[in-house]
VOVEXPA-514840 format. One record per residue (C-alpha): residue number from 1; residue in three letters; x, y, z. Coordinates in nm, 4 decimals, always signed. Last residue first. Example, Ala and Ser with C-alpha at 12.3 -4.5 7.8 and 13.67 -1.06 7.14 Angstrom:
   n res       c1       c2       c3
   2 SER  +1.3670  -0.1060  +0.7140
   1 ALA  +1.2300  -0.4500  +0.7800
This chain:
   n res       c1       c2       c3
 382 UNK  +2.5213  +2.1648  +0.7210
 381 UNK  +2.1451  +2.2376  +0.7097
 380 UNK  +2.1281  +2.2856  +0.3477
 379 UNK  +2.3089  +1.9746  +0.2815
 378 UNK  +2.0317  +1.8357  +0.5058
 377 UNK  +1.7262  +2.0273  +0.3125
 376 UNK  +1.8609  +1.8863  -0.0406
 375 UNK  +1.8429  +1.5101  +0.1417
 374 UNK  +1.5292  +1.5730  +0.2091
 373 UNK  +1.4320  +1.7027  -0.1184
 372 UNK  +1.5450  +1.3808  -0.3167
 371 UNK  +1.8856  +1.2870  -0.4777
 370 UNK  +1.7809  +1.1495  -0.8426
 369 UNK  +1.8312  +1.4546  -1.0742
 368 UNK  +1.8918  +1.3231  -1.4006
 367 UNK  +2.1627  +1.5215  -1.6449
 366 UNK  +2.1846  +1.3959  -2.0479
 365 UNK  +2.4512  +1.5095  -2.2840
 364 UNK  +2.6970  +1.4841  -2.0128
 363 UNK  +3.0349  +1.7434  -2.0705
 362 UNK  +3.2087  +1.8663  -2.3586
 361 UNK  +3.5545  +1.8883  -2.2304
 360 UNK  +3.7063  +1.5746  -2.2742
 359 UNK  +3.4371  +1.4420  -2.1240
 358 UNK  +3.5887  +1.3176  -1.7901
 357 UNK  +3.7278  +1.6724  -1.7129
 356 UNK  +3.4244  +1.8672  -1.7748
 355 UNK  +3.2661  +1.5734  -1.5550
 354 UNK  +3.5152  +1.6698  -1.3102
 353 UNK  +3.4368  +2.0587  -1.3860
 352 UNK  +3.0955  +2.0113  -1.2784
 351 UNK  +3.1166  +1.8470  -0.9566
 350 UNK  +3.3070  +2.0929  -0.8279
 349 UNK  +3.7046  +2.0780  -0.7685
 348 UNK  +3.9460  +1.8154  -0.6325
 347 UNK  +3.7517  +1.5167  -0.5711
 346 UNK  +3.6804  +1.3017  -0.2667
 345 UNK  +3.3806  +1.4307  -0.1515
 344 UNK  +3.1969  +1.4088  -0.4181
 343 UNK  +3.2530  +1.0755  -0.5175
 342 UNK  +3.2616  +1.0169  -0.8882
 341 UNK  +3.1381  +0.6723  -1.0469
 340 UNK  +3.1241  +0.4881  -1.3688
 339 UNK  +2.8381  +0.3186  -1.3639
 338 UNK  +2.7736  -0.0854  -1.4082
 337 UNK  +2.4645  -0.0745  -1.2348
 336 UNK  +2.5171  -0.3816  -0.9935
 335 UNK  +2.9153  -0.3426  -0.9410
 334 UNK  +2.9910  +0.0428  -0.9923
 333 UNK  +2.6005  +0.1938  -0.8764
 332 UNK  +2.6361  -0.1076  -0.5935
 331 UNK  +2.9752  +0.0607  -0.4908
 330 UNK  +2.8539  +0.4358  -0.5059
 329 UNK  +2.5733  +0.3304  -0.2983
 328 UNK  +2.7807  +0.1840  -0.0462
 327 UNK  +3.0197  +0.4380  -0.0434
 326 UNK  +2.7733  +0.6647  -0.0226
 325 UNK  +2.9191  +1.0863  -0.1318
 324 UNK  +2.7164  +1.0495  -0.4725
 323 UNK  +2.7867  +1.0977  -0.8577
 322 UNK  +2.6755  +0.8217  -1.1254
 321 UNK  +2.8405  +0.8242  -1.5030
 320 UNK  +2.6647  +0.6992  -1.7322
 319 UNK  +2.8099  +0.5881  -2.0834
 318 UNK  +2.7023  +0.4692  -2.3732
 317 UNK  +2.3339  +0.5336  -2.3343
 316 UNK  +2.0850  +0.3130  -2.5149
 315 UNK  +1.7766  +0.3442  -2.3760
 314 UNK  +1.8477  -0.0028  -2.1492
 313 UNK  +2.1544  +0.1214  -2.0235
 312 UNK  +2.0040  +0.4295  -1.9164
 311 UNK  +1.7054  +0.2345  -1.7500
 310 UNK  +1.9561  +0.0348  -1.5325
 309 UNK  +2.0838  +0.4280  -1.4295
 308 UNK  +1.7475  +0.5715  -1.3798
 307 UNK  +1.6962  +0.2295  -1.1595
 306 UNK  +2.0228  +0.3013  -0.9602
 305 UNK  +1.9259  +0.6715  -0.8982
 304 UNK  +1.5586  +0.5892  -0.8128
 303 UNK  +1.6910  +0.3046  -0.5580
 302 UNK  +1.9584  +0.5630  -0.4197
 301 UNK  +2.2685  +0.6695  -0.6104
 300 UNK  +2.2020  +1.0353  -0.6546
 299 UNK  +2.3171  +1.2654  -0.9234
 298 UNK  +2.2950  +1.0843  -1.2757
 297 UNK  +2.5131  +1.1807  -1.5688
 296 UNK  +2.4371  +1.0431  -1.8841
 295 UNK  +2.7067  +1.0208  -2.1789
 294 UNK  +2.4422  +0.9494  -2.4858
 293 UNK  +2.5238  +0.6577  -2.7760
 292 UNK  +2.1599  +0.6002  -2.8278
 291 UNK  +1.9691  +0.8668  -2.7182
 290 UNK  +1.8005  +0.9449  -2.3781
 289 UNK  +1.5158  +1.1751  -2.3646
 288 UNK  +1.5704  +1.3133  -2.0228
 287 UNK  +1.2161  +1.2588  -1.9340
 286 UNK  +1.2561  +0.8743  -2.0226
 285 UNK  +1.5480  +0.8537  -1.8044
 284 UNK  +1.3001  +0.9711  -1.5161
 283 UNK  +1.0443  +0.7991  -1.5988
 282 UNK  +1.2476  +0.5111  -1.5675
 281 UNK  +1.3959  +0.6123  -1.2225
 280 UNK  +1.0163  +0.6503  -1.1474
 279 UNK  +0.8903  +0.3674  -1.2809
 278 UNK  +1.1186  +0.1645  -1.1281
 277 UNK  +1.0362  +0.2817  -0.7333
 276 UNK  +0.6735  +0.2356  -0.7948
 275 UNK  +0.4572  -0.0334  -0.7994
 274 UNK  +0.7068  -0.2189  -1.0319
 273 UNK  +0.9478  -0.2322  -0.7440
 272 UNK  +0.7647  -0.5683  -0.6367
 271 UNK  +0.8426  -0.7421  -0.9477
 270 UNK  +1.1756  -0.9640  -0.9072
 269 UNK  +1.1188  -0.9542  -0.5344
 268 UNK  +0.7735  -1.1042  -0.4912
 267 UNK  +0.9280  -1.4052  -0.7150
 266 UNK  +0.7977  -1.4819  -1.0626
 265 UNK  +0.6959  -1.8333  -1.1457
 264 UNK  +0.3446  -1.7583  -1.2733
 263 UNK  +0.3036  -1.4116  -1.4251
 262 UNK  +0.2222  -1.1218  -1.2036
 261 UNK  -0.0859  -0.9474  -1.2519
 260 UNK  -0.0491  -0.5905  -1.2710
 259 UNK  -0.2892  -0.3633  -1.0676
 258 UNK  -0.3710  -0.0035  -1.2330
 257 UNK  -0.6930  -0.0207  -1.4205
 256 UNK  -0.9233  -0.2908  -1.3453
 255 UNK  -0.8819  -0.2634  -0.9946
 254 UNK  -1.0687  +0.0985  -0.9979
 253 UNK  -1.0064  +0.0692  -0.6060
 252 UNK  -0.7526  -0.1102  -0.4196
 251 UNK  -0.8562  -0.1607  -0.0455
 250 UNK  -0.5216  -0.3249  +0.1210
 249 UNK  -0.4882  -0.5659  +0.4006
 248 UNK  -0.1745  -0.6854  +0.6431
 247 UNK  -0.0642  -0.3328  +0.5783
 246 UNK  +0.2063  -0.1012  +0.4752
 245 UNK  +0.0089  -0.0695  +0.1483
 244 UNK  -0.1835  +0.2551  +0.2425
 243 UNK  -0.5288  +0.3657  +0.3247
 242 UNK  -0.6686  +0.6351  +0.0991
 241 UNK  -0.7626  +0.9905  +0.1958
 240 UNK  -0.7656  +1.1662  -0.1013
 239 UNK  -0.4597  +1.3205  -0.2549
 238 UNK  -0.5288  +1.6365  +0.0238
 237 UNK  -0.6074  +1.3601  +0.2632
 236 UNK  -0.2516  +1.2584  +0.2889
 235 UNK  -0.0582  +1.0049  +0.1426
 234 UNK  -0.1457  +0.6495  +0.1532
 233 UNK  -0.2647  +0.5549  -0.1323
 232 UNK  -0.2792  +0.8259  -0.4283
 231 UNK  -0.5666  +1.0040  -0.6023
 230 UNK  -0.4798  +1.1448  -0.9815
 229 UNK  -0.3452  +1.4645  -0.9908
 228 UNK  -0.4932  +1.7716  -0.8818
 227 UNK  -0.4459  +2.1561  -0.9794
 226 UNK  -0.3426  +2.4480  -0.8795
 225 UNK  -0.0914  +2.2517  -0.6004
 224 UNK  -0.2363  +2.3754  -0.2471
 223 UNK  -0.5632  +2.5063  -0.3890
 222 UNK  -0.5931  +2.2324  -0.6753
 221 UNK  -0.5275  +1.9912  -0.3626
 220 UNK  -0.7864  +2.0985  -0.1750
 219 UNK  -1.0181  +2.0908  -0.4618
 218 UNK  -0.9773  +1.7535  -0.5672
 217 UNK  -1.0591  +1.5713  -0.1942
 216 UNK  -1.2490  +1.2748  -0.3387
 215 UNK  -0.9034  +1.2272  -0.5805
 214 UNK  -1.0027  +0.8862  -0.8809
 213 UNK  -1.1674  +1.1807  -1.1202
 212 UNK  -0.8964  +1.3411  -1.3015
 211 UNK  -0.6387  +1.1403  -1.3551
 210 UNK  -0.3195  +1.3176  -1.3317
 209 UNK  -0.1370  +1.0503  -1.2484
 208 UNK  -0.2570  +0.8232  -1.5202
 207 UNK  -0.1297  +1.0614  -1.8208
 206 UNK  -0.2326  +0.7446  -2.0600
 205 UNK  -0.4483  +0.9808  -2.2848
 204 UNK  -0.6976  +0.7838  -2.2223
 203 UNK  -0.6281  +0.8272  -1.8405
 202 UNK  -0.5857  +1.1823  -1.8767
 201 UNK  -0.9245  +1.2604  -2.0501
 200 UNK  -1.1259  +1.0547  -1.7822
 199 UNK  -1.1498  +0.6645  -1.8558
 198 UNK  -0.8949  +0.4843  -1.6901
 197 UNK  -1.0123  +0.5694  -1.3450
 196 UNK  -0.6671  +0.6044  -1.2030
 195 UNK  -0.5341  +0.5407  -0.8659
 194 UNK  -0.1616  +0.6421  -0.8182
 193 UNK  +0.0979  +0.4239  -0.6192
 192 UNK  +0.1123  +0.1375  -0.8594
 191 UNK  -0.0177  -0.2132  -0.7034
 190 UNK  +0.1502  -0.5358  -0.8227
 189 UNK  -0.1035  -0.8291  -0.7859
 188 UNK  -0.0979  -1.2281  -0.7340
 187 UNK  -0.4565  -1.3378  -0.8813
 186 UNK  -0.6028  -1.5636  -0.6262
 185 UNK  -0.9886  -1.3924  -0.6644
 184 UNK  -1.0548  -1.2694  -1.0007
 183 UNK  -0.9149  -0.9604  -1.1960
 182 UNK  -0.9941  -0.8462  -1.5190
 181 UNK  -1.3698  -0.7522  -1.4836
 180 UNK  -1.4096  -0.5530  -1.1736
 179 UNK  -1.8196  -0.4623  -1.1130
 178 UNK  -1.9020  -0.7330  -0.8673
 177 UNK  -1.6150  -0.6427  -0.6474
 176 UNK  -1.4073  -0.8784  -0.5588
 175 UNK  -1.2435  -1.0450  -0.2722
 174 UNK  -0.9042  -1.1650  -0.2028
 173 UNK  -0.6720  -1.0792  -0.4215
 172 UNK  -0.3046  -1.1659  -0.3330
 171 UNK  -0.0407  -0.9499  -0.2703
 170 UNK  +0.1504  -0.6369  -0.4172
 169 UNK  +0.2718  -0.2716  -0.2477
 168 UNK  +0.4551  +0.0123  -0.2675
 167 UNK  +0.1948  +0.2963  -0.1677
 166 UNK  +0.2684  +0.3591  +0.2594
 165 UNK  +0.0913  +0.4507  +0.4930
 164 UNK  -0.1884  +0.4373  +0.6834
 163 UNK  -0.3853  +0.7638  +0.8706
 162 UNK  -0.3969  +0.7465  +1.2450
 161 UNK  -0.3098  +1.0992  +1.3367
 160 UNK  -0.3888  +1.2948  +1.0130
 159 UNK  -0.1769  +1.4219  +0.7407
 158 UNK  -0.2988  +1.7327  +0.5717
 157 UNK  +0.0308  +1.9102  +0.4564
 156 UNK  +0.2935  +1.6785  +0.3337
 155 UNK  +0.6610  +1.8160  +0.4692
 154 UNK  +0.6246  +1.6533  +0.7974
 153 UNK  +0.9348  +1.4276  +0.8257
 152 UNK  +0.7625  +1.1062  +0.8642
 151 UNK  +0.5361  +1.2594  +0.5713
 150 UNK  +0.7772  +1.3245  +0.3352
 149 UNK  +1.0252  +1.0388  +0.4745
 148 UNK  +0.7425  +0.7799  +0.2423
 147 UNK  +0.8877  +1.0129  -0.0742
 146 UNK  +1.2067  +0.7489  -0.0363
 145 UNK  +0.9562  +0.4872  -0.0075
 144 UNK  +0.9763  +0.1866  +0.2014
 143 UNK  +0.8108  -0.1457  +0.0480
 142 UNK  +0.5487  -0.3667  +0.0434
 141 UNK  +0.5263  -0.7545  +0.0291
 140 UNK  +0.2413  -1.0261  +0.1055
 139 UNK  -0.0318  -0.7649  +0.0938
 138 UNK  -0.3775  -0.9533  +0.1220
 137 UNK  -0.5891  -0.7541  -0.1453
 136 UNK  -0.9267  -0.6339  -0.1430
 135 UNK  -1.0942  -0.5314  -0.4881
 134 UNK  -1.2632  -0.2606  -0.5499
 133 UNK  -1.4699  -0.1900  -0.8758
 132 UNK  -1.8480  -0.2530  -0.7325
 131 UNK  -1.7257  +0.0649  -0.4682
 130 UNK  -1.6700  -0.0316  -0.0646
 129 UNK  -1.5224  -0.3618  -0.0568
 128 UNK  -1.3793  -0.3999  +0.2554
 127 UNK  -1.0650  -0.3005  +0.4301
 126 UNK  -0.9855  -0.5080  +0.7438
 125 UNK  -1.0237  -0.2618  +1.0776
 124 UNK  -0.6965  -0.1260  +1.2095
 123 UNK  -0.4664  -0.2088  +1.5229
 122 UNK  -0.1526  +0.0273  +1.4958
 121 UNK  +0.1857  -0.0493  +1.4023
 120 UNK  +0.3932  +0.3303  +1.4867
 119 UNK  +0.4988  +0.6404  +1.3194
 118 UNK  +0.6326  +0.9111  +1.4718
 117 UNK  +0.8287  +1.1818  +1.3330
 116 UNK  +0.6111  +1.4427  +1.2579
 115 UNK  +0.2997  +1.2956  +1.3574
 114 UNK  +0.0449  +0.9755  +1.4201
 113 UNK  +0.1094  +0.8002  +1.0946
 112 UNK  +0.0191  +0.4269  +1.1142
 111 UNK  +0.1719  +0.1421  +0.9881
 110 UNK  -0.0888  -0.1520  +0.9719
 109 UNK  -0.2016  -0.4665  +1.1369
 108 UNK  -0.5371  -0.5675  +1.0597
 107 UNK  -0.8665  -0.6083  +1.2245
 106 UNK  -1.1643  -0.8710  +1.1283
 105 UNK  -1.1728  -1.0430  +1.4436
 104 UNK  -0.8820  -0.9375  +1.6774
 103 UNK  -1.1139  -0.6503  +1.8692
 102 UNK  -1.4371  -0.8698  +1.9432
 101 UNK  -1.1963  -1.1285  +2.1506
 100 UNK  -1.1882  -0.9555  +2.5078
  99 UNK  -1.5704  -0.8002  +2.4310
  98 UNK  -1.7199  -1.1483  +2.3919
  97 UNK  -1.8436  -1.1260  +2.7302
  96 UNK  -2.1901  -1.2809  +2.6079
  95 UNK  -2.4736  -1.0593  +2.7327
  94 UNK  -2.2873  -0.7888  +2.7806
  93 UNK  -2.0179  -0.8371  +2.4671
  92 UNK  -2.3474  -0.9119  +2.2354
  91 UNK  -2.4501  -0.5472  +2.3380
  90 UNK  -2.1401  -0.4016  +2.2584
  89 UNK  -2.0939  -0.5885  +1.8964
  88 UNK  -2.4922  -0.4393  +1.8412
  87 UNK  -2.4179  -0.0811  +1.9252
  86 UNK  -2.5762  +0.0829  +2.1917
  85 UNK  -2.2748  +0.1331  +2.3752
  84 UNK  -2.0876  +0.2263  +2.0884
  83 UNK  -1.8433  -0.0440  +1.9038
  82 UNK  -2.0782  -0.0617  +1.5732
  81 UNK  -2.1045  +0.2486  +1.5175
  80 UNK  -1.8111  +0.3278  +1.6148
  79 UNK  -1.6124  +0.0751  +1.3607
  78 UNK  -1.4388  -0.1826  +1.5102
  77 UNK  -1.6304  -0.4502  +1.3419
  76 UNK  -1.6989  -0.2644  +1.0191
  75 UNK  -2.0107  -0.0083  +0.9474
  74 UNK  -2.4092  -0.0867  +0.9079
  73 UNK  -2.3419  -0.4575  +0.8830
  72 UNK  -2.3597  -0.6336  +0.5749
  71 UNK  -2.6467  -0.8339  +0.4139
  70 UNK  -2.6930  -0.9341  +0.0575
  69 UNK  -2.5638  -1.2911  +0.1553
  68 UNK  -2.5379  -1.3600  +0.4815
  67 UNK  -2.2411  -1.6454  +0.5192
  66 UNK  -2.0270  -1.4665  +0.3025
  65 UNK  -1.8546  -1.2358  +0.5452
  64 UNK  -1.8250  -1.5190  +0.7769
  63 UNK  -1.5017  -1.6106  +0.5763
  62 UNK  -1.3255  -1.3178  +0.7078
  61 UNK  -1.4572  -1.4216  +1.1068
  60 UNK  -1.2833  -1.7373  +1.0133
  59 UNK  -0.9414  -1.6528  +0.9904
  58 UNK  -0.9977  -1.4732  +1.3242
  57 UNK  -1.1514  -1.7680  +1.4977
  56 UNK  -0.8989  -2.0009  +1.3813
  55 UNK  -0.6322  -1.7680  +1.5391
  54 UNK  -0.8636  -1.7043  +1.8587
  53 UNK  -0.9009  -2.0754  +1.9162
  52 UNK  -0.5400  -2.1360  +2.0662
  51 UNK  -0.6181  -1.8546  +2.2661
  50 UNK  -0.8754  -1.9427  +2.3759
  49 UNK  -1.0136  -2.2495  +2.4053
  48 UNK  -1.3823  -2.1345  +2.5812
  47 UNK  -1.4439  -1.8605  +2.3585
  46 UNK  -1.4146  -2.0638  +1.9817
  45 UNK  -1.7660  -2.1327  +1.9024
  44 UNK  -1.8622  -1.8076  +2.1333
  43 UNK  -1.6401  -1.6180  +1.8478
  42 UNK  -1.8155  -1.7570  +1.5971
  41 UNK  -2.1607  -1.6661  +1.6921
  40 UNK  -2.0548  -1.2913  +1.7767
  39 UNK  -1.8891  -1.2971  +1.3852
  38 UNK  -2.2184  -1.3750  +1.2652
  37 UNK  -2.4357  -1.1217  +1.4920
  36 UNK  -2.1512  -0.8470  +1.3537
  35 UNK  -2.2335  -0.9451  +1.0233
  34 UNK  -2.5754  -0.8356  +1.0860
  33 UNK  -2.9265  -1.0514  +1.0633
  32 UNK  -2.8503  -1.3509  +1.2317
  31 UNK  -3.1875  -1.5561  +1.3564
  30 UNK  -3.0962  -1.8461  +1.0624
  29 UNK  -2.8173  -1.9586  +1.3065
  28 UNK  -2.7620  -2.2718  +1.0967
  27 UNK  -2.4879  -2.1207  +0.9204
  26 UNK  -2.2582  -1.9866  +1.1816
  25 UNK  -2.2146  -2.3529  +1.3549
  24 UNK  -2.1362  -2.4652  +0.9775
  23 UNK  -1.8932  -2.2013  +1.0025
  22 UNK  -1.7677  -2.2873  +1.3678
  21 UNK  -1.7430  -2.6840  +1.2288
  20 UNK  -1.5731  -2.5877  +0.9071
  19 UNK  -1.3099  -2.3762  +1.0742
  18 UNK  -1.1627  -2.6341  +1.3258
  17 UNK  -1.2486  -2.5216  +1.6819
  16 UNK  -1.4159  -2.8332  +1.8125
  15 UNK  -1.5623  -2.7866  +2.1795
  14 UNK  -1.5654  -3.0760  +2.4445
  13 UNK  -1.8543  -2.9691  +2.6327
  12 UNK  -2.0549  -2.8073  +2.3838
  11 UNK  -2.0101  -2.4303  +2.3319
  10 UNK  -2.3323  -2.2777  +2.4598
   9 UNK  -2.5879  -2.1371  +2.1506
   8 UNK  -2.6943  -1.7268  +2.1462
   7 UNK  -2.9833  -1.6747  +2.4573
   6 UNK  -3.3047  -1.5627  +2.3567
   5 UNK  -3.4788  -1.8682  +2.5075
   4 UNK  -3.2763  -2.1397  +2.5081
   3 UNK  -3.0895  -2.1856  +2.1920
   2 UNK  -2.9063  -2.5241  +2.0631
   1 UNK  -2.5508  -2.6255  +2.0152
């Protein structure tokens, strides 16, 4: 390829579209100045197979990022600055008609929150390393929340059309930020749900989600809550705006303080729920202050109730005894979580006087609440 004039390079006749020949393309156009000039270069390397090329093309508009270093483009491909009719990606598309392709370079698929009840998979720009202690992750598994039908259902106040969700995630690292110290590109991640500095009062005094620096948006949620925890992904602006884990592509910031690195061998599945579901039916048994030998009753058999009932066992309880209407719950509390369990709806009485009953009279020494405010507000409704 060669210029002519002020025109970008023509695709040779027979155009190769492996990724080493577009970067190499990339490299020797020492006019660039913008990522958005890079990514223009190798999208022309790839324009006349598409769409086979498009694929190759996208994979290596990521790696164009460190073609130029020190230089970055004044917002992300997709961003309005960069898509407005003055903008540099819009004046490449006039001269170039690169416009068709511009939008799958460097974007991301995501679940997006547009409303009460509607979510959808939106079309995002890729995260990028904003702060030295970010690092960029590719998400390779993420889960559903039960606190995720907050916001489907409309309970969390300052949701905004087009925000990401979700805040159970892991993946891979992909880039760094210069300032992050135990993590390096490749590492396989688990990301917790809060964002902690690690170095306010809380953090030291390992009270992470009440960290009190990590929330941009502190003092709206002091005057909804009186007073802030720590910043969380993916839910709401009032806890500070973050992109969520139900994405191709997550922005993790403070890295060095709440990923865990997962040990070679492991399975996405055998440590996924450590980003949050665990920790909060373990939290949960640790609140109740569990003693060896304790009966335990546990109301709710969804993923917190069957992890508060695991972590039971593990604190030492001698008996727990799980209470839900679910047969299916109820059956994986019996044959996964080894409960005892009581079916609501099929016992003669309250609750309270079965487990009266099952006690010989004395009752649970330890009570965890594991059912969840929606389900509260349906029982309510019927």
């Amino acid at each position: 390829a060669r210029f002519q004039g002020d025109e970008l390079p023509r695709a040779r006749r027979k155009p190769r579209t492996d990724s080493t020949h577009i970067l190499s393309t990339a490299r020797k156009l020492n006019r660039l100045e913008t990522l958005a000039e890079t990514v223009r270069a190798a999208l022309n390397a790839v324009a006349p197979v598409a769409p086979e090329g498009l694929r190759r093309a996208t994979h290596v508009a990521r790696r164009c990022r460190r073609i130029l270093p020190g230089r970055r483009s004044d917002g992300p491909i997709g961003h309005p600055r960069n898509c407005g009719a003055d903008g540099p990606v819009a004046e490449a598309s006039r001269t170039h008609t690169v416009l068709s392709y511009r939008s799958a370079l460097l974007s991301m698929k995501a679940l997006t929150w547009h409303g009460q009840g509607d979510v959808r998979v939106d079309t995002h720009p890729d995260p990028e390393i904003q702060e030295p202690t970010d690092v960029v992750i590719r998400v390779t598994s993420t889960a559903i929340c039960g606190s995720d039908l907050h916001l489907f259902d409309g309970f969390m106040p300052s949701m905004e059309p087009g925000d990401i969700i979700g805040h159970e995630p892991m993946g891979v690292v992909e880039e760094v930020g210069s300032g992050v110290t135990n993590l390096k590109k490749g590492d396989r991640v688990v990301v917790p749900f809060t964002i902690s500095c690690g170095h306010c009062w809380f953090c030291e005094q390992t009270m992470y989600s009440l960290c009190d620096t990590s929330n941009p948006n502190a003092e709206m949620a002091r005057e909804a809550m009186g007073h802030s925890p720590a910043g969380l992904f993916g839910f709401s602006h009032m806890l500070g705006g973050f992109a969520g884990g139900q994405a191709e592509y997550l922005r993790v910031p403070h890295a060095d303080v709440g990923p865990i690195v997962v040990p070679d061998g492991m399975t996405d599945e055998q440590v996924l729920f450590l980003s949050d579901i665990f920790p909060t039916g373990y939290q949960a048994a640790e609140n109740a202050e569990i003693e060896g030998g304790d009966t335990v009753a546990v109301w709710g058999c969804g993923p917190v109730g069957q992890f508060a009932i695991q972590s039971a066992w593990m604190m030492g309880a001698g008996r727990v005894i799980a209470i839900d209407r679910e047969p299916e719950r109820l059956r994986m509390a019996k044959e996964n979580s080894k409960a005892e369990v009581v079916n609501f709806e099929e016992i003669d009485g309250p609750v309270h006087k079965h487990l009266i009953d099952m006690t010989d009279g004395r009752g649970p020494d330890r009570c965890i609440d594991a059912v969840g405010a929606e389900a509260h507000a349906a029982n309510d409704a019927k």
